[in-house]
Backbone bond lengths (Angstrom), bond angles and torsions (degrees), N, CA, C in turn:
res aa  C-N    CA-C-N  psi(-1)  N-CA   C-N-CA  omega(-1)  CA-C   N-CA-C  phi
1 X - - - 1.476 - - 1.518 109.61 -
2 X 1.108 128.28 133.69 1.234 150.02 146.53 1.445 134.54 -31.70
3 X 1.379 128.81 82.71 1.282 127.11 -164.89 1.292 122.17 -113.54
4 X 1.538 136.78 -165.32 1.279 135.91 -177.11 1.432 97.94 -68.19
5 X 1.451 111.65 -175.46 1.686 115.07 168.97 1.621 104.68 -87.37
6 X 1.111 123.36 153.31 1.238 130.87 168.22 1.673 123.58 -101.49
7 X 1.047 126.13 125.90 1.302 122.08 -168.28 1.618 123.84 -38.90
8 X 1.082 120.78 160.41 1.014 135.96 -178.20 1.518 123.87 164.02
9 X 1.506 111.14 170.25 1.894 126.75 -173.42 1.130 103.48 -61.84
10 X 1.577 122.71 -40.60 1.423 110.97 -173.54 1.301 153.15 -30.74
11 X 1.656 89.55 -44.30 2.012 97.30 179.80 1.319 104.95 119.87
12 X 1.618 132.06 -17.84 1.474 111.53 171.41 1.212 101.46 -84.13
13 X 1.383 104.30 166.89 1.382 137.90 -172.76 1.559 104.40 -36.86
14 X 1.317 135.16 148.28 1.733 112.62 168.78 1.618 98.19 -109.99
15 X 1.235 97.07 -168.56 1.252 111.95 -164.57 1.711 124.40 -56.37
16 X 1.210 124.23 -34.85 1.521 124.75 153.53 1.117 125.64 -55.55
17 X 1.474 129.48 -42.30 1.278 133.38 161.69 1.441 111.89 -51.25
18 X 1.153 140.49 -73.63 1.516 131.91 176.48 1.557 114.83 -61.22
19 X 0.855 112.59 32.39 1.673 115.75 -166.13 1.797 73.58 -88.80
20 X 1.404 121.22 -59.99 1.335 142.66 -149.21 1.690 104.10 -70.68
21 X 1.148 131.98 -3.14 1.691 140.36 -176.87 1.354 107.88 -128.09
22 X 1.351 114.87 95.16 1.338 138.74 178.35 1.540 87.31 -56.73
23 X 1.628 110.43 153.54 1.337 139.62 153.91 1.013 148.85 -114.35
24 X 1.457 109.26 -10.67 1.656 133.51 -165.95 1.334 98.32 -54.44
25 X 1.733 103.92 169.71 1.240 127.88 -166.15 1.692 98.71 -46.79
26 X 1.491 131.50 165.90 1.453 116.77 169.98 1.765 92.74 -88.77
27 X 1.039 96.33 137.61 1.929 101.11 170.23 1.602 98.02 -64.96
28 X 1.464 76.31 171.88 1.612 104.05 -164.15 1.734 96.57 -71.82
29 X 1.325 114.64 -51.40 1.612 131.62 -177.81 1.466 121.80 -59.99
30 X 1.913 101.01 9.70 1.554 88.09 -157.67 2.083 106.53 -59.15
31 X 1.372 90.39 -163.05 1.892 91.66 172.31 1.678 118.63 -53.07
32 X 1.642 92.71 141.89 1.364 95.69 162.72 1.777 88.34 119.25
33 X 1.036 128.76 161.95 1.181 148.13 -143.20 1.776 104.03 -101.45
34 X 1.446 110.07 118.31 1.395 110.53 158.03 1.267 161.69 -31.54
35 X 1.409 129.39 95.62 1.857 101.26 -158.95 1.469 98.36 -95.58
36 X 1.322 99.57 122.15 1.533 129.27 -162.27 1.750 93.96 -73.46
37 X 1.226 105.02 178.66 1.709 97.17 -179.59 1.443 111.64 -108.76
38 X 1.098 163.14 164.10 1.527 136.73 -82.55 1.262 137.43 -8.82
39 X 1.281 121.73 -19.45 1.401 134.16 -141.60 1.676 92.75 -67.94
40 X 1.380 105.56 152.65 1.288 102.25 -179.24 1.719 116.83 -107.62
41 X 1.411 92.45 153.64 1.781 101.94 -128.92 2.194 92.23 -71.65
42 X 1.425 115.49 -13.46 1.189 101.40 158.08 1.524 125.92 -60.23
43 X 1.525 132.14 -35.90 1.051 139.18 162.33 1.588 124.96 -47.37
44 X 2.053 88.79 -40.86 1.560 98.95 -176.75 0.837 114.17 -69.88
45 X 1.921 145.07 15.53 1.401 136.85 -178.58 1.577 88.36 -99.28
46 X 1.339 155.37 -12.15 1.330 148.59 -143.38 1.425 89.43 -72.56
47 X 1.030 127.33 140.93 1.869 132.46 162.54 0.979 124.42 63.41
48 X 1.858 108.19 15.60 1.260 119.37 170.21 1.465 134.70 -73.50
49 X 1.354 104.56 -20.71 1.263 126.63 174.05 1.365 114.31 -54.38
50 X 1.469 99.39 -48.23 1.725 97.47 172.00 1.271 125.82 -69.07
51 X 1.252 114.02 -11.33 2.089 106.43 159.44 1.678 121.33 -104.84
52 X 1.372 107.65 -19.14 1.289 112.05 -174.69 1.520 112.91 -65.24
53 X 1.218 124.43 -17.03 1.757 117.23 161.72 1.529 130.19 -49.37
54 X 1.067 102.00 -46.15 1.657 133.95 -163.32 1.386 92.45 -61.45
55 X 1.234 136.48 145.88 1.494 150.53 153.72 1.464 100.03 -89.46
56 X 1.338 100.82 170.09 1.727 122.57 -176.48 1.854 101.60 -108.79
57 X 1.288 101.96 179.64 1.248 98.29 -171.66 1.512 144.19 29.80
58 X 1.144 130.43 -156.87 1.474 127.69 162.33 1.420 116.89 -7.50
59 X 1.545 99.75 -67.43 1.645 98.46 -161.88 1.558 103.42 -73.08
60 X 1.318 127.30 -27.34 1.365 124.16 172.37 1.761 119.77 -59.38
61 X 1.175 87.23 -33.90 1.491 81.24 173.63 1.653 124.13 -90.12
62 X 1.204 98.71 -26.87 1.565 96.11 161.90 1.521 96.23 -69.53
63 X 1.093 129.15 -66.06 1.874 106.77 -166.34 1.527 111.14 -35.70
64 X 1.668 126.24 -52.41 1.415 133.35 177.99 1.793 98.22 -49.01
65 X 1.173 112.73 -71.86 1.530 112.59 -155.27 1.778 93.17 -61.96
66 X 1.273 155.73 -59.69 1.200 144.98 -150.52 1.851 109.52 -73.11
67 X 2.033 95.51 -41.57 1.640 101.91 -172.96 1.803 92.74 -54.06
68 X 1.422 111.33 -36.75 1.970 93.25 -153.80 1.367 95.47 -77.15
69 X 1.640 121.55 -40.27 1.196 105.96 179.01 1.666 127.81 -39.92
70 X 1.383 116.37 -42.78 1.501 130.92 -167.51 1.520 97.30 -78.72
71 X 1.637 133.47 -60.86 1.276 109.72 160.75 1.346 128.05 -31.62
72 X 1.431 102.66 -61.21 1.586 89.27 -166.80 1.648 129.28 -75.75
73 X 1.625 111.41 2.52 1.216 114.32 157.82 1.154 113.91 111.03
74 X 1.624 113.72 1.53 1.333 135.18 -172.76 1.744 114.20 -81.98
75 X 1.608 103.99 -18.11 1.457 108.61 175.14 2.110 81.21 -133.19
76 X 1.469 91.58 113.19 1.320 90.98 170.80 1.254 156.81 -88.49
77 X 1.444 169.55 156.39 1.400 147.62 -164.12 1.675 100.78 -48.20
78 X 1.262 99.58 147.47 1.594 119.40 -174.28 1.478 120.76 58.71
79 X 1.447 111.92 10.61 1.281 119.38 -168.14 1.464 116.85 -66.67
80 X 1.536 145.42 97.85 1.093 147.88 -155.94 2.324 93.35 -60.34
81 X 1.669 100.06 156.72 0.997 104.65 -161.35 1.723 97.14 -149.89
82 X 1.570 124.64 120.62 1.140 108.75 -139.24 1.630 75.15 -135.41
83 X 0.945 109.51 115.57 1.745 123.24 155.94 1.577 120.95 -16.87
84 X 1.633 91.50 -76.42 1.248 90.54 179.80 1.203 136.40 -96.97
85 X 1.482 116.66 13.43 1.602 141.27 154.69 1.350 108.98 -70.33
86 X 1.366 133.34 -15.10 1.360 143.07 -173.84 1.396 126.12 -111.57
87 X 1.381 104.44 -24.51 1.480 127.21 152.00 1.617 117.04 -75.74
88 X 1.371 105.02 -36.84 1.462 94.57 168.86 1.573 122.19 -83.08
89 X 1.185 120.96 -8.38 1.473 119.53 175.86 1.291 140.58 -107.19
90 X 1.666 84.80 -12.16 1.768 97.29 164.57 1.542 107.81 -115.53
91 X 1.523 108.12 22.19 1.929 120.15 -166.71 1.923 111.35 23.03
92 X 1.182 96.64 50.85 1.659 93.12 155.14 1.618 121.89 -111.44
93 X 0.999 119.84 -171.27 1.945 125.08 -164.62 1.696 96.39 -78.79
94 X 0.725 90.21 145.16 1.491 77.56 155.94 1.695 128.55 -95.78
95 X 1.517 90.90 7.07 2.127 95.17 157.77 2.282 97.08 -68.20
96 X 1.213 110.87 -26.91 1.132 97.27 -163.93 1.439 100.76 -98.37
97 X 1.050 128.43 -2.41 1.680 123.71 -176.08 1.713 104.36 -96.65
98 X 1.426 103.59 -40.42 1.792 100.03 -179.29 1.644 101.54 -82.75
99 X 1.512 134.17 -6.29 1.230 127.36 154.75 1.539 130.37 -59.05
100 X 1.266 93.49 -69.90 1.944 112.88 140.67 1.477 111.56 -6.53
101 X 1.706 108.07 -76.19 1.226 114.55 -160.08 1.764 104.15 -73.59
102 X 0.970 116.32 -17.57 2.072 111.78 179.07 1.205 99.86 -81.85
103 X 1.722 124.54 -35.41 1.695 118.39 177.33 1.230 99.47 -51.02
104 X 1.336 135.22 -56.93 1.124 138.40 -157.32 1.283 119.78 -87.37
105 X 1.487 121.79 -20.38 1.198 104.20 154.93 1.416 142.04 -105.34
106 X 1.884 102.81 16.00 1.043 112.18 161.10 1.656 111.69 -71.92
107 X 1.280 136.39 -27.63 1.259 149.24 -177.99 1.676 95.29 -73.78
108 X 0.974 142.17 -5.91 1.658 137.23 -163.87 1.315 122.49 54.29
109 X 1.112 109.69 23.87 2.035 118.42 164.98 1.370 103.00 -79.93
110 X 1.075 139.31 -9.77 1.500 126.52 -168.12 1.515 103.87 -154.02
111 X 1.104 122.71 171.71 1.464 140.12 -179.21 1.512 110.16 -142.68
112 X 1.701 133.32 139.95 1.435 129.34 158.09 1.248 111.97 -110.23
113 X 1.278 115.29 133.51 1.611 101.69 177.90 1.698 101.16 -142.16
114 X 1.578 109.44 131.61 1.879 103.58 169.36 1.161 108.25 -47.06
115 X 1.420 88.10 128.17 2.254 88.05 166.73 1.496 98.46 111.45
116 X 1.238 89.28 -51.79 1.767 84.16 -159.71 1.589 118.30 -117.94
117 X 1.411 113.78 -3.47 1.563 122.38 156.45 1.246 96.95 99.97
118 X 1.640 111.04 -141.39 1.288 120.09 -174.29 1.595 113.88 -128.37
119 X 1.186 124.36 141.82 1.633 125.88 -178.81 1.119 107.16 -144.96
120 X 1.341 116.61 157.10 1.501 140.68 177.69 1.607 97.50 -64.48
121 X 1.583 130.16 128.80 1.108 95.51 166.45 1.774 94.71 -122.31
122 X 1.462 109.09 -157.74 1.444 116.03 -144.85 1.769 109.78 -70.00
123 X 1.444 117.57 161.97 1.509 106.33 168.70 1.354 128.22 -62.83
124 X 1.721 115.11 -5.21 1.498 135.94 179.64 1.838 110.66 -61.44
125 X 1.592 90.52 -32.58 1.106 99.84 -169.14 1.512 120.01 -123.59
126 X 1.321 107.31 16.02 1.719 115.98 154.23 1.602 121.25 -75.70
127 X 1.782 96.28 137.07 1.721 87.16 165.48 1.200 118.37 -64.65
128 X 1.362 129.78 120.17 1.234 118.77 179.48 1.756 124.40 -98.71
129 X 1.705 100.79 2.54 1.164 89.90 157.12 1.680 117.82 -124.11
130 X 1.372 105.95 54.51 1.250 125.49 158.20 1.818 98.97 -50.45
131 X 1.267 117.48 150.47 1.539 120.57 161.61 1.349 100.66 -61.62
132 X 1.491 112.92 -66.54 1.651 119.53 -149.65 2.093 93.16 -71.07
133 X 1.015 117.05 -26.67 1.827 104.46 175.06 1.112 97.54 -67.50
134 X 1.565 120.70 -62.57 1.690 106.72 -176.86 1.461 106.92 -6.23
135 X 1.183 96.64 -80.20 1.462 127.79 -147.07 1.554 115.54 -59.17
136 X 1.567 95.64 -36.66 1.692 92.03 -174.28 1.668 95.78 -96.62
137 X 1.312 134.54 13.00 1.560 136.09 -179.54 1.663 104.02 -94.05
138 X 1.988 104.99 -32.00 1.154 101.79 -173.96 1.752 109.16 -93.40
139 X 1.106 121.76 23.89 1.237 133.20 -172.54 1.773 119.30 -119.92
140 X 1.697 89.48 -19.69 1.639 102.27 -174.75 1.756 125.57 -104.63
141 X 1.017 111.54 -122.35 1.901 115.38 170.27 1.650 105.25 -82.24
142 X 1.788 109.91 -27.06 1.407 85.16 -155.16 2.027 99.38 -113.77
143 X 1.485 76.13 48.51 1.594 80.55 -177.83 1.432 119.56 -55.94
144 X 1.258 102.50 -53.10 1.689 105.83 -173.56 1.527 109.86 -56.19
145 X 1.079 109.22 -44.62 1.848 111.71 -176.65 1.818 97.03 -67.82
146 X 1.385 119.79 -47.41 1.482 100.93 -161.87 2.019 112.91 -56.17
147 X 1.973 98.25 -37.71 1.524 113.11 -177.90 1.378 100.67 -65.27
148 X 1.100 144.60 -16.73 1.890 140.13 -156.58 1.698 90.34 -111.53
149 X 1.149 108.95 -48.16 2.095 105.69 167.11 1.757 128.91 -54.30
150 X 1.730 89.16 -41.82 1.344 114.95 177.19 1.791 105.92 -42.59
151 X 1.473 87.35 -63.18 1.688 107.73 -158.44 1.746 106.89 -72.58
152 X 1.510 91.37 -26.18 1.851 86.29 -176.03 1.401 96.02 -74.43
153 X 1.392 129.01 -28.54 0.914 118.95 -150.48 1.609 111.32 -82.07
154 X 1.269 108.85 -46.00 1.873 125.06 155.56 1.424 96.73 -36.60
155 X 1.472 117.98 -77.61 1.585 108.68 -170.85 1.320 119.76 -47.18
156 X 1.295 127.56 -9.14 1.373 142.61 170.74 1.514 125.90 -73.58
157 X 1.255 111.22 -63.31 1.215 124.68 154.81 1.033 159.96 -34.82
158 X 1.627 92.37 -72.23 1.425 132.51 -169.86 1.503 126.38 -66.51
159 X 1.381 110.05 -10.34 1.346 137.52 -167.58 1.220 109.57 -96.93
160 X 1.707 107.35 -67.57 1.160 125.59 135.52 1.305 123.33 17.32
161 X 2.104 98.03 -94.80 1.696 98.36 177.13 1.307 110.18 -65.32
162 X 0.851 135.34 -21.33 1.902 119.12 -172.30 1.522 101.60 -77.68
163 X 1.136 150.25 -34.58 1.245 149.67 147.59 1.363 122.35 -29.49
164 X 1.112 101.89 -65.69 1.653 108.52 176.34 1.990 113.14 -69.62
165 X 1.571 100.78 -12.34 1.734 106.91 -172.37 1.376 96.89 -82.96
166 X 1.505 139.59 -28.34 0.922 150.46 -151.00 1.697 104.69 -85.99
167 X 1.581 108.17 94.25 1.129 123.12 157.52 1.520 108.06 120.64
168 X 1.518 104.81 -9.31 1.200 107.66 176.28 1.679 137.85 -118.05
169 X 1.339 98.63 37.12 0.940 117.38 -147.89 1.536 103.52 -97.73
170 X 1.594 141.51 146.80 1.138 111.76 161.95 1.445 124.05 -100.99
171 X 1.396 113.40 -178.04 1.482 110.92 -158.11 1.278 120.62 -53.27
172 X 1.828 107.78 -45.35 0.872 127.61 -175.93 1.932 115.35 -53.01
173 X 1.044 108.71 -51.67 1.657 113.98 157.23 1.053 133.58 -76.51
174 X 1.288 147.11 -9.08 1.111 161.21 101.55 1.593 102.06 -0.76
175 X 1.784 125.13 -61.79 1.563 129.83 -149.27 2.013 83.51 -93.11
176 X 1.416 99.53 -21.97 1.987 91.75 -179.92 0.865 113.40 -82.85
177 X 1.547 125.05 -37.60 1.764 114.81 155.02 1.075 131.72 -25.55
178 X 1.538 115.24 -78.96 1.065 129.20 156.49 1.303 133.87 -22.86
179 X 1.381 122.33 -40.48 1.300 132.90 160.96 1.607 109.46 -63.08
180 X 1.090 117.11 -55.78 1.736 111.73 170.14 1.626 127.94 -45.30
181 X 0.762 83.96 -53.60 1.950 92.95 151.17 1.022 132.99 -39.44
182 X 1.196 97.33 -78.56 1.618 109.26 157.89 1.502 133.65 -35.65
183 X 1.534 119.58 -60.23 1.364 133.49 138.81 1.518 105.16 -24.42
184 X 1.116 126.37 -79.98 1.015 122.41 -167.08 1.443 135.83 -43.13
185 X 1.411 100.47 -36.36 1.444 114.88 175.21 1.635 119.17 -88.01
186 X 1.282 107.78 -19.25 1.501 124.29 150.94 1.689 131.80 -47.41
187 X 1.444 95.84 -49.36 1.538 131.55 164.23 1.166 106.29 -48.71
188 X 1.629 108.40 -87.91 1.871 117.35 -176.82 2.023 96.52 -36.98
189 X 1.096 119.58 -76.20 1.065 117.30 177.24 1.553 131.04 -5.29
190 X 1.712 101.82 -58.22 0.853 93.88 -170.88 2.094 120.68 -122.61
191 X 1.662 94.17 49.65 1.049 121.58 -131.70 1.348 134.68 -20.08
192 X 1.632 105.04 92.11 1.434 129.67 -173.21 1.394 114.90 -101.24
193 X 1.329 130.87 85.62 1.461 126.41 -169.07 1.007 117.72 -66.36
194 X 1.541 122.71 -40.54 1.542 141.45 169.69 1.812 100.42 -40.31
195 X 0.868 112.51 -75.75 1.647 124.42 -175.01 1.461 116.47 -31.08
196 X 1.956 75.73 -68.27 1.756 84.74 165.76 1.408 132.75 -53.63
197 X 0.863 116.80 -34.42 2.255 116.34 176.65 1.603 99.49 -88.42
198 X 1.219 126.76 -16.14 1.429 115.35 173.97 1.538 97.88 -73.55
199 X 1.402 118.11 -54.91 1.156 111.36 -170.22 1.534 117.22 -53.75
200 X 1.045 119.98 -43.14 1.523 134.60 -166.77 1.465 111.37 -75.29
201 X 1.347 124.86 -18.43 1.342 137.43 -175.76 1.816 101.55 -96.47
202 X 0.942 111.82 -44.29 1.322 106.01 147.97 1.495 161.55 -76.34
203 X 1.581 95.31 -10.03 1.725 119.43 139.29 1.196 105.64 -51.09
204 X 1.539 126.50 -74.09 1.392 121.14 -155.46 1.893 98.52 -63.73
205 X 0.872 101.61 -57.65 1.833 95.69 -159.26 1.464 106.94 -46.52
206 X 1.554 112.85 -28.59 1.518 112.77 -175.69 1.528 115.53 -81.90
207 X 1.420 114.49 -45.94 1.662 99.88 140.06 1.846 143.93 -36.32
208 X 1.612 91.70 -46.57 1.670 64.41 164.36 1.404 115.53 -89.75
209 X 1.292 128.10 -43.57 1.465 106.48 164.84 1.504 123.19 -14.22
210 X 1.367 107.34 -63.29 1.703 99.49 -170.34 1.342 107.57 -72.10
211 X 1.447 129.29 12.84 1.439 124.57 174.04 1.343 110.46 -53.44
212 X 1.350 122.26 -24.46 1.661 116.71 -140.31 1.378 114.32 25.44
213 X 1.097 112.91 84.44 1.750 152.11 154.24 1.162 130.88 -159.10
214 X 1.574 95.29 88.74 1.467 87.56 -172.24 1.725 131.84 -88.73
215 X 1.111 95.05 12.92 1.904 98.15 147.23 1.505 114.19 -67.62
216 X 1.654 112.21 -42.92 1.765 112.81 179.73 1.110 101.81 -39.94
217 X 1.649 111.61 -66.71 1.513 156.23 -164.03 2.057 90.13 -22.09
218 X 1.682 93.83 -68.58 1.174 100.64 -155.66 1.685 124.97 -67.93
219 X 2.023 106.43 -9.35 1.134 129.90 168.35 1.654 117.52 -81.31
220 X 1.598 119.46 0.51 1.468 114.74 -179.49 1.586 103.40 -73.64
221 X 1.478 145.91 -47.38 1.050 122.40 132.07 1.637 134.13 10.58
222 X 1.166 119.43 -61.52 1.642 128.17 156.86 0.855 126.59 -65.29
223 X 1.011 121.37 -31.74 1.521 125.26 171.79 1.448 136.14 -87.82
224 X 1.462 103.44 -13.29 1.269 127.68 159.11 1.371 121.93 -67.52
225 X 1.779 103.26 -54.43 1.523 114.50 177.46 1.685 93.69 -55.27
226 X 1.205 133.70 -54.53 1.829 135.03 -151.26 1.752 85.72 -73.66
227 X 1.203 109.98 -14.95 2.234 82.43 175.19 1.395 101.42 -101.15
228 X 1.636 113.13 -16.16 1.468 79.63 -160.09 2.470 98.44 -114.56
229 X 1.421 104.30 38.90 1.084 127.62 161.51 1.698 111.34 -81.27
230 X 1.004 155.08 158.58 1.333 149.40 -170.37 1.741 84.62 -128.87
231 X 1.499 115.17 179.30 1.094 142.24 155.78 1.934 97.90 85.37
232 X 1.427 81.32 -167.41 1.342 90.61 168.41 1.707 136.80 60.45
233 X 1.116 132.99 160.57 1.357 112.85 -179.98 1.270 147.89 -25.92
234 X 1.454 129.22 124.27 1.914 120.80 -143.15 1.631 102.96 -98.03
235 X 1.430 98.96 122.69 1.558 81.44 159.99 1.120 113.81 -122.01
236 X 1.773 139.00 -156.11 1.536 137.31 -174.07 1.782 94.37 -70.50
237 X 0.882 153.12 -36.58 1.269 154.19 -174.24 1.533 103.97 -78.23
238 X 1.534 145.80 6.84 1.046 144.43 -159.14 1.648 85.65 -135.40
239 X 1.515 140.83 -41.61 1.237 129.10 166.77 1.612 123.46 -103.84
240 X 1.483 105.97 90.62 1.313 104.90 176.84 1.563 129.88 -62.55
241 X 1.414 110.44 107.00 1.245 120.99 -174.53 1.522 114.69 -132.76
242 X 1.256 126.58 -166.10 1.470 129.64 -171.75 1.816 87.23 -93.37
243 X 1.080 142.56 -31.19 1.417 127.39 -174.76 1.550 99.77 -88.30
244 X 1.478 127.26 -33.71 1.329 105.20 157.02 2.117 134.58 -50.56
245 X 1.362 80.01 -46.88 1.798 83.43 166.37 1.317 127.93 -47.74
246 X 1.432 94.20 -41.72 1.501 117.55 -171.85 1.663 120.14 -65.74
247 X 1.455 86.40 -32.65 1.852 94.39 -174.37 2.099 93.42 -88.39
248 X 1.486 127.42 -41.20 1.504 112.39 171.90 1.878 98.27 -58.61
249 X 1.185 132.12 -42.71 2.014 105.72 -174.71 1.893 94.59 -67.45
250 X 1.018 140.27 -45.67 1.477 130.90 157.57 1.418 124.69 -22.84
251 X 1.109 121.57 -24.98 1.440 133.45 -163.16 1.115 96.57 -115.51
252 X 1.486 118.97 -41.51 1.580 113.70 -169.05 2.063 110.28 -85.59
253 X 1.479 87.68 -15.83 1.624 87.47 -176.50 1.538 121.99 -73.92
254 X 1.750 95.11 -47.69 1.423 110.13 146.75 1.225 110.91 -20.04
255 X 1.074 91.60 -100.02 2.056 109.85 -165.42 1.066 96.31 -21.70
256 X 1.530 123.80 -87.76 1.515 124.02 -176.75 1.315 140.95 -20.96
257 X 1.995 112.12 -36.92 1.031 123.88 145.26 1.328 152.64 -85.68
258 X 1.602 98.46 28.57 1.319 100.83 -159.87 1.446 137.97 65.31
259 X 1.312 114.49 -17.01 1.692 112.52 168.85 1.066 119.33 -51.46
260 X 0.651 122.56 100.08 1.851 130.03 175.08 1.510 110.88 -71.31
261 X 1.425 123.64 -58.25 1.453 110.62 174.31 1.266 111.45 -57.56
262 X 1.606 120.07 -67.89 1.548 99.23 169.92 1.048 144.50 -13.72
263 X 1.433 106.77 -49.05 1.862 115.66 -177.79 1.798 85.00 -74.82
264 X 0.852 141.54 -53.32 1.006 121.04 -126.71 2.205 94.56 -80.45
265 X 1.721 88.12 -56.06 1.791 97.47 173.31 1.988 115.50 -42.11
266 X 1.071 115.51 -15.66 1.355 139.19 -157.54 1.573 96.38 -96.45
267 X 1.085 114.15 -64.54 1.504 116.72 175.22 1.547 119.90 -64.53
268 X 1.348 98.34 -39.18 1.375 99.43 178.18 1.606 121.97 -70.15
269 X 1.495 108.22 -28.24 1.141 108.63 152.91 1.504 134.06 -40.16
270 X 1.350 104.88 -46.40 1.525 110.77 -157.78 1.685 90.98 -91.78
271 X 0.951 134.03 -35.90 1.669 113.57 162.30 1.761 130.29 -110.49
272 X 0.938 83.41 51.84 1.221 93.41 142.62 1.304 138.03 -102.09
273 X 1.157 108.14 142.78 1.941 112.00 -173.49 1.373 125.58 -34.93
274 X 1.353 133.07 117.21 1.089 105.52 155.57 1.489 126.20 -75.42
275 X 1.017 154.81 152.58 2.109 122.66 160.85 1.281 92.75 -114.24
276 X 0.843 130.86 -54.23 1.602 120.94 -179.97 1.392 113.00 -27.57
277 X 1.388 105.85 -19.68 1.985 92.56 -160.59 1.522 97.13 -112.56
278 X 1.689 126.59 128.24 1.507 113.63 -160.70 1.737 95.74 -115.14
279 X 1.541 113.56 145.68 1.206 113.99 162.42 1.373 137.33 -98.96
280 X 1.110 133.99 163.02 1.705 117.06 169.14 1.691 105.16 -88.60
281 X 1.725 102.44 130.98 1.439 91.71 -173.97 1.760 89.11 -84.17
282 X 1.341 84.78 156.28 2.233 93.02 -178.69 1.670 87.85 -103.78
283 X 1.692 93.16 174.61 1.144 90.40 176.20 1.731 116.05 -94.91
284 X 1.404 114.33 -172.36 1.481 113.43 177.30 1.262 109.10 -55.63
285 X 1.323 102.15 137.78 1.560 110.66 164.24 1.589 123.00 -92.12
286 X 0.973 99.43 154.30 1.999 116.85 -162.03 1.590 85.07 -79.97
287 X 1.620 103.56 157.60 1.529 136.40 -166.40 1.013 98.21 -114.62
């Protein structure tokens, strides 16, 4: 079994410090968009990207417990990173610690090099729109900057794909939209918040999908992680209400008709910032 680190000379974190970085199993719900039940299972890959990194068990949780450490600054740039100092302190194999370590340095938290091992290297050179960085950036020191990037970055986009979704959509997504909506207003109804951001996180990803762009395409992943992050700057998708609903059938009517500016003024509406309106950031949620 898999435990905290245990003290030692080394330099990782000791045991009070990780007290604070949950490890548990990743839930079933983590980020990224729901596959609803009929839905058809081409659809069902939408926002999958954002969980399909993550390993299960052991090695998943060492990826969780080491990635937040290195965000949050607790294992620092150039910070040497020793296999079997890491196997001995969280007692896993070391099949699961050098697994660990390729998750992570496929994400750009780490580097291996002959000679010289493995190190944390700089935030210059992290993916930063990894799902799981999102997530553990908006949880750490650099929260405020990751939520203010997040949101420009939707307002960037997001407009974007509904413009380009507009008219080209096929039926079949077109009738799953629509269903999200629907859900959605079912949800508010019956005030189900859970429902509601599943649903809504899967509006957006299926819009940009139907952008035909598949660079957009390959950012619904991001955009999934940025709805289903809490805190931080508000937009119409952050207060579920009947004028939020109102502005996704706006988006969806568009689309359907081909309006392209519409979709596009329509979306842009709904994320844009509020600042006036403040949230409580919560804390990280368990895996």
């Amino acid at each position: 079994m898999m435990t905290t680190a245990r003290s030692a000379d080394s330099g990782l974190a000791g045991p009070g410090e990780l007290d604070r970085y949950p490890y548990a199993e990743p839930a079933a719900d983590r980020v990224g968009a729901p596959v609803w039940e009929s839905a058809d299972q081409d659809l069902g890959r939408v926002g999958r990207r954002a969980a399909g990194n993550r390993g299960r068990g052991l090695h998943g949780q060492l990826v969780q417990q080491l990635g937040q450490m290195i965000v949050s600054g607790d294992l620092g740039a150039d910070r040497p990173l020793v296999p079997e100092e890491i196997g001995q302190r969280f007692e896993v194999s070391r099949t699961v610690v050098r697994e660990s370590l390729r998750v992570l340095e496929a994400k750009g938290l780490v580097s291996a090099r002959p000679n010289v091992g493995t190190r944390v290297r700089p935030v210059s050179d992290w993916n930063l729109l990894d799902p799981d960085i999102i997530e553990w950036r908006a949880f750490g020191p650099q929260r405020d900057d990751q939520r203010r990037e997040l949101s420009e970055l939707r307002w960037t986009i997001e407009p974007l794909a509904a413009r380009l979704a507009a008219g080209h959509g096929r039926d079949d997504v077109q009738q799953r939209l629509a269903d999200m909506v629907e859900i959605m207003g079912h949800a508010l109804a019956q005030g189900d918040a859970i429902t509601f951001s599943r649903a809504d996180a899967e509006f957006h990803s299926l819009l940009i999908q139907v952008s035909g762009n598949r660079m957009l395409e390959h950012l619904s992943g991001i955009v999934s992680a940025a709805l289903q992050v809490s805190g931080g700057p508000v937009t119409g998708c952050d207060r579920p209400n009947e004028t939020t609903v109102a502005h996704h059938a706006r988006i969806l009517e568009a689309v359907a008709t081909g309006d392209g500016t519409g979709a596009e003024a329509a979306m842009r509406q709904l994320v844009t910032v509020h600042p006036e309106v403040e949230r409580v950031v919560p804390a990280p949620r368990e895996h």
